[in-house]
C-alpha positions in Angstrom: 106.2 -129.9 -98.2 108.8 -130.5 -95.2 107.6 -127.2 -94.1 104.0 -128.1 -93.2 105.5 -130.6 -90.8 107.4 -128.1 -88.7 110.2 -129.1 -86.0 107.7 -131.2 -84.4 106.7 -133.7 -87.5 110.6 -133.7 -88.7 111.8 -135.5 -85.3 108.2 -137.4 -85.7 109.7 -139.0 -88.9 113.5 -139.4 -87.4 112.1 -141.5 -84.8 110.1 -143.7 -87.1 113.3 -144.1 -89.4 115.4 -144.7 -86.6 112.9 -147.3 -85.4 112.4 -148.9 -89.0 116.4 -149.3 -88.9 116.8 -150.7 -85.8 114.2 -153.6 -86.7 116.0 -154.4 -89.9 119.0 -154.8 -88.1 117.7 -157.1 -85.4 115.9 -159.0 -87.9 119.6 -159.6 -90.1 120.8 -160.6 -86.6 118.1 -163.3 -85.4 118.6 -164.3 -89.9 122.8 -164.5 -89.4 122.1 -166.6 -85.5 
């Protein structure tokens, strides 16, 4: 299945984890100020 992606879709779906993580943790900041 990760092989229909390619290269292409792989670094697709890093960047949309990496964005979903980087919410979460600026949401837990703005919930700790």
């Amino acid at each position: 299945m990760i092989s229909s992606f390619g290269v292409p879709g792989l670094l697709l779906i890093l960047i949309i984890l990496a964005m979903f993580v980087g919410i979460g943790v600026f949401i837990l900041k703005a919930i700790k100020k």
